[in-house]
Every structure is written in C-alpha cells, then in structure tokens.
Backbone as a printed PyTorch tensor [residue, N CA C, xyz], in Angstrom:
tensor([[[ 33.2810,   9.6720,  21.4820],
         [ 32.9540,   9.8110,  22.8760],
         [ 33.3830,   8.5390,  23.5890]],

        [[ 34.0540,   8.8370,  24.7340],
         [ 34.1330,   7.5360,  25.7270],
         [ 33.4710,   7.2220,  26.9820]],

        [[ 33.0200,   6.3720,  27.2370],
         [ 31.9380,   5.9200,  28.7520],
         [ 32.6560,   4.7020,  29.2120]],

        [[ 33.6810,   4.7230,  30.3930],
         [ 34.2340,   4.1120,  31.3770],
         [ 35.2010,   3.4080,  29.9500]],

        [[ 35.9990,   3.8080,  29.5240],
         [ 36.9920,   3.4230,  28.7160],
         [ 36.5860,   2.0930,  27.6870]],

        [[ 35.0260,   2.2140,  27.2240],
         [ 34.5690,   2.3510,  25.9900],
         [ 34.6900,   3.2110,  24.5970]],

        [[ 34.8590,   2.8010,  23.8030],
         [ 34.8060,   4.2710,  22.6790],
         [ 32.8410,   3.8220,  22.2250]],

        [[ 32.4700,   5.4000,  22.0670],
         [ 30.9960,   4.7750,  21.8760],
         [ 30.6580,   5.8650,  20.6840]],

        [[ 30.5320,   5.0170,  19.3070],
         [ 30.1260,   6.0760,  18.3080],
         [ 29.0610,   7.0390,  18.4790]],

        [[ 29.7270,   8.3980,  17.5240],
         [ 28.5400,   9.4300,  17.7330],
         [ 27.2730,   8.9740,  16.8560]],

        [[ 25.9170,   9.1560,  17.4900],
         [ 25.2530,   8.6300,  16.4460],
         [ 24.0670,   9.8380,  16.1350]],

        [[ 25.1710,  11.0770,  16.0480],
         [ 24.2720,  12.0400,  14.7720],
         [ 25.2140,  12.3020,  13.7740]],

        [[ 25.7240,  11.6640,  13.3000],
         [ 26.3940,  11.2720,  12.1270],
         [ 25.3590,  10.9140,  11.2360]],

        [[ 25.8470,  11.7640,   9.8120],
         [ 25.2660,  11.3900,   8.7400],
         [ 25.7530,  10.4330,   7.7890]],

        [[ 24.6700,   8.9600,   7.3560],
         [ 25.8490,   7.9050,   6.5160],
         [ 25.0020,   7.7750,   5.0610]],

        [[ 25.9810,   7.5330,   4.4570],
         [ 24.7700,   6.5780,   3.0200],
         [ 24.7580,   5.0900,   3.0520]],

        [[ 23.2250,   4.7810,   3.3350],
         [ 23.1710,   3.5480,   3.1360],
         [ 22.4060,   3.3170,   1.8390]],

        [[ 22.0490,   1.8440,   1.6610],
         [ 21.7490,   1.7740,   0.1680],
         [ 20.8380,   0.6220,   0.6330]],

        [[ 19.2540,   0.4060,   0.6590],
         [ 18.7680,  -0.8010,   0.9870],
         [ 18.2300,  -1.6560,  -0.4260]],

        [[ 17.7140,  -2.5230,  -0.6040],
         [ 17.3710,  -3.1880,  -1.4390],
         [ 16.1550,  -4.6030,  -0.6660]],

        [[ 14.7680,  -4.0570,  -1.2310],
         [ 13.9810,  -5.0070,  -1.1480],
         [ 12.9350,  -5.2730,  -1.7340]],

        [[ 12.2110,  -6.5770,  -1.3580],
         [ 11.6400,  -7.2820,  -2.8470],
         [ 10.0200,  -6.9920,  -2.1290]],

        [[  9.2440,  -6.6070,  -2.9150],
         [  7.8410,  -6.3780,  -2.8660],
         [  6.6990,  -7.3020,  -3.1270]],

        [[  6.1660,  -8.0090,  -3.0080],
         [  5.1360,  -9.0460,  -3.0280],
         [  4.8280,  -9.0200,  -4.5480]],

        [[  4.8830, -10.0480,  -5.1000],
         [  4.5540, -10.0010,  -6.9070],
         [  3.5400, -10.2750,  -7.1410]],

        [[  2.4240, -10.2590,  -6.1090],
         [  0.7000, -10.3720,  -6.5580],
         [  0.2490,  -9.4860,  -6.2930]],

        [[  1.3540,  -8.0380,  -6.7250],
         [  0.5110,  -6.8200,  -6.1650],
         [  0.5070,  -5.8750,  -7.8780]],

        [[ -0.4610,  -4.8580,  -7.8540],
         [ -0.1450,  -4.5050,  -9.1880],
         [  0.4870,  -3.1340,  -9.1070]],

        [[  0.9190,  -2.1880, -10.1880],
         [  2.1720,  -1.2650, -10.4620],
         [  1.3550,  -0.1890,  -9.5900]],

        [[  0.6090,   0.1880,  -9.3770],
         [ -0.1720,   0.9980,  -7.9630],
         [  0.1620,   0.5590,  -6.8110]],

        [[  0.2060,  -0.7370,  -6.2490],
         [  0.4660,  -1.1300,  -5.4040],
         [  1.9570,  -1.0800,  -5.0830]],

        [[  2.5820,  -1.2090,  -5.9150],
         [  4.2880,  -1.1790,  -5.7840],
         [  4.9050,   0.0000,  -5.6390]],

        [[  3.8380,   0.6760,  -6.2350],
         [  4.4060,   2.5510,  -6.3250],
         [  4.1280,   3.1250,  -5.0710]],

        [[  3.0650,   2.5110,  -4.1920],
         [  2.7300,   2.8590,  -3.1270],
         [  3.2070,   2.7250,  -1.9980]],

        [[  4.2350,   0.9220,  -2.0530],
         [  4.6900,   0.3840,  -0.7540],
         [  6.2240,   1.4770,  -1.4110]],

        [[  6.6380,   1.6160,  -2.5740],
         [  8.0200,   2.2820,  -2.6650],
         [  7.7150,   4.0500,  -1.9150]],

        [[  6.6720,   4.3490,  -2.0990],
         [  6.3320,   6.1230,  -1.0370],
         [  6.3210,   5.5800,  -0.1940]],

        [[  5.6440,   4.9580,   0.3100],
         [  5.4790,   4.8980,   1.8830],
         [  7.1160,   4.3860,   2.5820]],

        [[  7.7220,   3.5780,   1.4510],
         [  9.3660,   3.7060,   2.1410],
         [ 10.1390,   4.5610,   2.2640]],

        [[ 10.1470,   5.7630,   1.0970],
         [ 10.7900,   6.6780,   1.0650],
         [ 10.1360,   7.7510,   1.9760]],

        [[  9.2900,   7.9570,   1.8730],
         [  8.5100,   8.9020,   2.9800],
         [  8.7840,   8.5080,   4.5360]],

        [[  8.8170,   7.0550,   4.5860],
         [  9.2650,   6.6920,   6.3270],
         [ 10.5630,   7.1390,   6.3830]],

        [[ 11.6080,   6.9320,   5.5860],
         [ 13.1500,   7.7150,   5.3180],
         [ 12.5820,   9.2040,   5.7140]],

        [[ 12.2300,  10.3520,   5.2240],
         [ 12.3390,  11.7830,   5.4470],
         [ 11.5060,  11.8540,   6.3870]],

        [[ 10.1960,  11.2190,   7.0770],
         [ 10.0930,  10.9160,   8.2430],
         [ 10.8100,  11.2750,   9.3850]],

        [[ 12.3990,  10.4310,   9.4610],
         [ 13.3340,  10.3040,  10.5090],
         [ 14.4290,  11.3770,   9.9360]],

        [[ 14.0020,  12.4670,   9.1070],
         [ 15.2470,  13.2340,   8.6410],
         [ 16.3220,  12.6650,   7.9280]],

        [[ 15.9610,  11.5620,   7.3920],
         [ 16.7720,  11.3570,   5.8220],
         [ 16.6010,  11.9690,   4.3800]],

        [[ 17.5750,  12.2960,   3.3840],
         [ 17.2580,  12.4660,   2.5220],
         [ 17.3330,  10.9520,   1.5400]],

        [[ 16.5760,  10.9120,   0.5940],
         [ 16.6710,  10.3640,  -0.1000],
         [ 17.5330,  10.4110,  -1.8970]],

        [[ 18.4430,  10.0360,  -1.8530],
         [ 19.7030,   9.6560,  -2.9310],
         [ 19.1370,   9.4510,  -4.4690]],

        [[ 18.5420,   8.1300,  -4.3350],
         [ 17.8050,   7.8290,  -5.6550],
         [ 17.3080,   6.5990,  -4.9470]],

        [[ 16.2110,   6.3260,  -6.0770],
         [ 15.2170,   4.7670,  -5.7420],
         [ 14.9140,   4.4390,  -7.2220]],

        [[ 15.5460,   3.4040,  -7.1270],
         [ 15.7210,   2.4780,  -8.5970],
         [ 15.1900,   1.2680,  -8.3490]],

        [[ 13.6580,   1.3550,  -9.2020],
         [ 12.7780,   0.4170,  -9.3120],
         [ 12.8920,  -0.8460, -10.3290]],

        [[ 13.9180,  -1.7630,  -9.7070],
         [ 14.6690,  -3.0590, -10.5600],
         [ 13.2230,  -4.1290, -11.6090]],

        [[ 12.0940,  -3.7880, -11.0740],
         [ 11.4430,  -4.7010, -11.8180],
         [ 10.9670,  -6.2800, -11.4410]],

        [[ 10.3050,  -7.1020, -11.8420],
         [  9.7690,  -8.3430, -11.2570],
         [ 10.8880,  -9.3430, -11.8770]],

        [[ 11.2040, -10.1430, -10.6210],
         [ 12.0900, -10.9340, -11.0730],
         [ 12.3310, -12.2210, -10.5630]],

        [[ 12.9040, -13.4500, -10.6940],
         [ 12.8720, -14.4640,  -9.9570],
         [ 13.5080, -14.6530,  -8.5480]],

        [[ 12.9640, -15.0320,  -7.9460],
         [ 13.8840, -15.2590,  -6.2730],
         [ 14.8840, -16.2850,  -6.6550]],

        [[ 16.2080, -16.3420,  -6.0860],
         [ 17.0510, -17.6070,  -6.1040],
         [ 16.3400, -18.5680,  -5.3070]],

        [[ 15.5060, -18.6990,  -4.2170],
         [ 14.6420, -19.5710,  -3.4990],
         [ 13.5950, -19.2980,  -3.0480]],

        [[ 12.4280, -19.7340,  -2.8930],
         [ 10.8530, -19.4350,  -2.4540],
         [ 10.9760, -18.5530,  -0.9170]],

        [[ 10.3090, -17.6780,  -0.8820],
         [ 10.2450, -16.8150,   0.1970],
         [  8.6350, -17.0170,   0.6890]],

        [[  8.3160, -17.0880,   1.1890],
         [  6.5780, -16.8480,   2.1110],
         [  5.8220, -18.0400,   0.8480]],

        [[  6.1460, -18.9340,   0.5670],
         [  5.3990, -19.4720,  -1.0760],
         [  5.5310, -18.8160,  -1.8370]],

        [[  6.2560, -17.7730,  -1.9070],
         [  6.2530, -17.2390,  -3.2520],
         [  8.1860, -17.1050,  -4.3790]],

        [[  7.5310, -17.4280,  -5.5070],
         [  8.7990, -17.9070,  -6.5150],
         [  9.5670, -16.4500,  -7.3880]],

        [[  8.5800, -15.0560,  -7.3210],
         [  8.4890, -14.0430,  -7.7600],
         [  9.1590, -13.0420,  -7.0180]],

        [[  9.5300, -11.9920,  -7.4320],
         [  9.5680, -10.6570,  -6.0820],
         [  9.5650,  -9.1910,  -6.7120]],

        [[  9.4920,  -8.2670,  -6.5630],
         [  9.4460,  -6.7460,  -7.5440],
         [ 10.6380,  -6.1630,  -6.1380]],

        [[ 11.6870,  -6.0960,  -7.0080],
         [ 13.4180,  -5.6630,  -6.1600],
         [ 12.9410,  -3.9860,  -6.7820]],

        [[ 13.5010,  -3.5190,  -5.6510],
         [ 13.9000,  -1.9450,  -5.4800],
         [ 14.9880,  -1.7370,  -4.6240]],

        [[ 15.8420,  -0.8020,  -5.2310],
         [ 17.2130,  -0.1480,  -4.9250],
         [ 17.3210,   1.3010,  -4.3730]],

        [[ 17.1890,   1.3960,  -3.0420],
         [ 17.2580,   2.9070,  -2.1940],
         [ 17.9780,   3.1780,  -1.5560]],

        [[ 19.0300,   4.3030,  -2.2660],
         [ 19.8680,   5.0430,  -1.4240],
         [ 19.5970,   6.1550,  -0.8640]],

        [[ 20.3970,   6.1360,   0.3730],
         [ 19.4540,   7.4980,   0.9400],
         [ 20.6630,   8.1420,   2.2620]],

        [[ 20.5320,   8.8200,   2.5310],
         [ 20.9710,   9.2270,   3.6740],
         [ 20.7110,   9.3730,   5.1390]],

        [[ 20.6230,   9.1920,   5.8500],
         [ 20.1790,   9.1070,   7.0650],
         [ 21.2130,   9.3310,   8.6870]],

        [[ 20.8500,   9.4330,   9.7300],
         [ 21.4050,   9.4200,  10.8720],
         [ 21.5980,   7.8840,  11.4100]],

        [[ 22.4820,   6.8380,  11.9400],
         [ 22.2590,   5.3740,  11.7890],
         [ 21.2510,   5.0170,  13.1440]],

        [[ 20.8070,   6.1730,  13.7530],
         [ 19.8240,   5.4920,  14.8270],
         [ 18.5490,   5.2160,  14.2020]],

        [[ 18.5550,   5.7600,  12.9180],
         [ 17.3240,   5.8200,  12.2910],
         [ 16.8340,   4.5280,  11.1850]],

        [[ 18.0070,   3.8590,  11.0290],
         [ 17.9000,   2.5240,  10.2850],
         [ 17.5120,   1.5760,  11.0310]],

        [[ 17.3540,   1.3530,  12.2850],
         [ 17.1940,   0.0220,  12.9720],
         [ 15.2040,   0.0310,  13.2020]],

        [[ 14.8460,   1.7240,  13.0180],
         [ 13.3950,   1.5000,  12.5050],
         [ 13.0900,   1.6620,  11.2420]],

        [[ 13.6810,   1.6540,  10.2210],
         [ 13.9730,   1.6470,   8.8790],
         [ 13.1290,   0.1100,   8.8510]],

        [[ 14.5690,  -0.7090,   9.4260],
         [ 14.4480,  -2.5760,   9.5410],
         [ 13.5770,  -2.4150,  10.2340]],

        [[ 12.3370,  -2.1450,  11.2110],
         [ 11.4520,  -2.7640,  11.8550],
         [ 10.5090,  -2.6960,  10.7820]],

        [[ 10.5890,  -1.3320,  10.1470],
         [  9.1660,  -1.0350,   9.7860],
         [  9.0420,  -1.7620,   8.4300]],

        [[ 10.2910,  -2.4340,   7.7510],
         [ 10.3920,  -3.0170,   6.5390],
         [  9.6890,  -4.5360,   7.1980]],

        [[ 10.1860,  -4.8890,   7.6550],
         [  9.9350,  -6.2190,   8.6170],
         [  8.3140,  -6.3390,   8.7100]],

        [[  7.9480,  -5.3400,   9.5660],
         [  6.3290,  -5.1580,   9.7540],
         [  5.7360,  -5.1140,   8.6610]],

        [[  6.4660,  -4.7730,   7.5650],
         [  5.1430,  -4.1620,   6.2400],
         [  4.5780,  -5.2590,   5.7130]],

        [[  3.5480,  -5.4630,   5.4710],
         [  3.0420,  -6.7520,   4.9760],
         [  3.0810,  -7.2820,   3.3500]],

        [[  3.3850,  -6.1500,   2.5010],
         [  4.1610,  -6.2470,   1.3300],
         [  5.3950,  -6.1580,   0.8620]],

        [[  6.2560,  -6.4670,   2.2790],
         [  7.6260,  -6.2490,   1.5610],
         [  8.0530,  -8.0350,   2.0840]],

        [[  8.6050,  -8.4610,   1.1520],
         [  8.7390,  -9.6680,   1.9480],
         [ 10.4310, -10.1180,   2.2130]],

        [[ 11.4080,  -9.4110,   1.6490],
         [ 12.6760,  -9.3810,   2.2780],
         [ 13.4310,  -8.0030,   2.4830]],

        [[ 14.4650,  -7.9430,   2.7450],
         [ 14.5100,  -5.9560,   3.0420],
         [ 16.3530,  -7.0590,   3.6400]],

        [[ 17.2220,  -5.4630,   2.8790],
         [ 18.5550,  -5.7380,   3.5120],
         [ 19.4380,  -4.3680,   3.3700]],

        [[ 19.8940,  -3.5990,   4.6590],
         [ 20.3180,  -2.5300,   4.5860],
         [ 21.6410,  -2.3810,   5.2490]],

        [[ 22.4930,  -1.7870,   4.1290],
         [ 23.5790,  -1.8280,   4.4540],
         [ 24.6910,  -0.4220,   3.9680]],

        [[ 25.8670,  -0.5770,   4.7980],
         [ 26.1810,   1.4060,   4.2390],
         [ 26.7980,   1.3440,   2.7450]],

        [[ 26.8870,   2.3130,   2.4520],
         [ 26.7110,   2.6120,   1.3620],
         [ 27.9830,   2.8340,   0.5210]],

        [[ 28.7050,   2.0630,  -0.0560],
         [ 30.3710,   2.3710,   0.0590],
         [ 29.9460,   2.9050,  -1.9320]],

        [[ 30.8180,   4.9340,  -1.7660],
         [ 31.1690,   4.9950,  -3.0160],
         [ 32.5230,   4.6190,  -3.9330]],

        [[ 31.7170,   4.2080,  -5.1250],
         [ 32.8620,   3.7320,  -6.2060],
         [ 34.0680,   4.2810,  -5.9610]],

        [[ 34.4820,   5.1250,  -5.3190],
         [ 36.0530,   6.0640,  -5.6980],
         [ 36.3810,   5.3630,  -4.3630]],

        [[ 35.5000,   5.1100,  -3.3490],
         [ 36.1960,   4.1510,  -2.0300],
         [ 36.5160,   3.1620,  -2.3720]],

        [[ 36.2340,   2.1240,  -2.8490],
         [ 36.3530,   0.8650,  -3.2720],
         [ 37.7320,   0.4230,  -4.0770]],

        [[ 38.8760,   0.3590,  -3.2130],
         [ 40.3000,  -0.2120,  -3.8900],
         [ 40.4080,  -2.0730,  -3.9790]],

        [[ 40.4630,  -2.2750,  -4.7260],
         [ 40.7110,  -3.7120,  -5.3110],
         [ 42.1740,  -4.0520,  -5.0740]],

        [[ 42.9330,  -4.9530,  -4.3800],
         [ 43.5340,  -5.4510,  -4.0090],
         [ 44.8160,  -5.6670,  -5.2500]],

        [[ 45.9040,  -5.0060,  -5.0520],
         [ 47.4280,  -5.2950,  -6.0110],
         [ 48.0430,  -6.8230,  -5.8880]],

        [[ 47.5730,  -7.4590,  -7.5470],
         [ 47.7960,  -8.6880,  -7.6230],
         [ 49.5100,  -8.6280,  -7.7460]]])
C-alpha cells in the first residue's frame, strides 16, 4: 500500500518469529511452567499460533541482569500478525518474572545462503 508516495507495509501479514527469554532463577519448575503459559497463551490471545516452545533450562548469564548471575532461557516460535509483537514486547517487559525477552523474525534453514568463498 502507498500513502502520499510512501510504501507502507501490510500489517495482516502472517510472519514467524522466534523469541527467546530468560525467566527469574529463584522461581521453582511451577513457576516457570506458568510464566512459559501465560506467554504462549498471550501469543493465541492476539491470534498467533504457536510453532514450538523449547524450554533451554537454567543457565549462566554472560553478565548480571537485575543482581542476578542465573536465568531459566526459553525458545518460542510462533506465528503471528507483526502488529501483534510490539505487545508481545510490552507485556514481556511488564512481566515481573521475565527478566530479558528478545524477538526477532524467524528466518528458515532452507532461507539461509552462506556466502561463495
């Protein structure tokens, strides 16, 4: 679509993004299972489906986040409309157990050409 000789993406387009974020490590495996529904559920919420959610496990931060040296990483791909990620990021932001969050699209393996040395 164009508005005064702008090009302005359509945004009911469907994309795969893939987020990845770290969960507070003073919480216990109830607690982690809970902040990971309530993410995926805010996804189908806004009419996403959800791809897969791969629960990476407790692991070290490369640097201290909020005082803390720990983090429990989860891996969610999902599908969505992209007006629907920018409250994706609020509501990751707001949650009081997630303490970093990074979402980005979702490029598949058969896309991905490596450069002719």
């Amino acid at each position: 679509m164009t508005t005064g000789g702008l090009i302005v993406p359509s945004e009911t387009t469907v994309k795969t993004y893939e987020t990845l974020y770290i969960i507070r490590p003073n919480l216990d495996e109830e607690a982690v299972d809970r902040t990971v529904i309530a993410v995926d559920e805010y996804i189908k919420n806004f009419g996403g489906t959800i791809v897969s959610t791969d629960k990476k496990g407790r692991r070290r931060l490369a640097y201290e986040v909020k005082k803390m040296r720990d983090g429990y990483y989860v891996l969610t791909i999902f599908k969505a409309k992209s007006e629907s990620v920018a409250q994706l990021k609020r509501m990751m932001t707001l949650h009081e157990d997630i303490i970093r969050s990074l979402i980005v699209l979702h490029e598949a393996e058969s896309e991905v050409q490596l450069p002719q040395a």
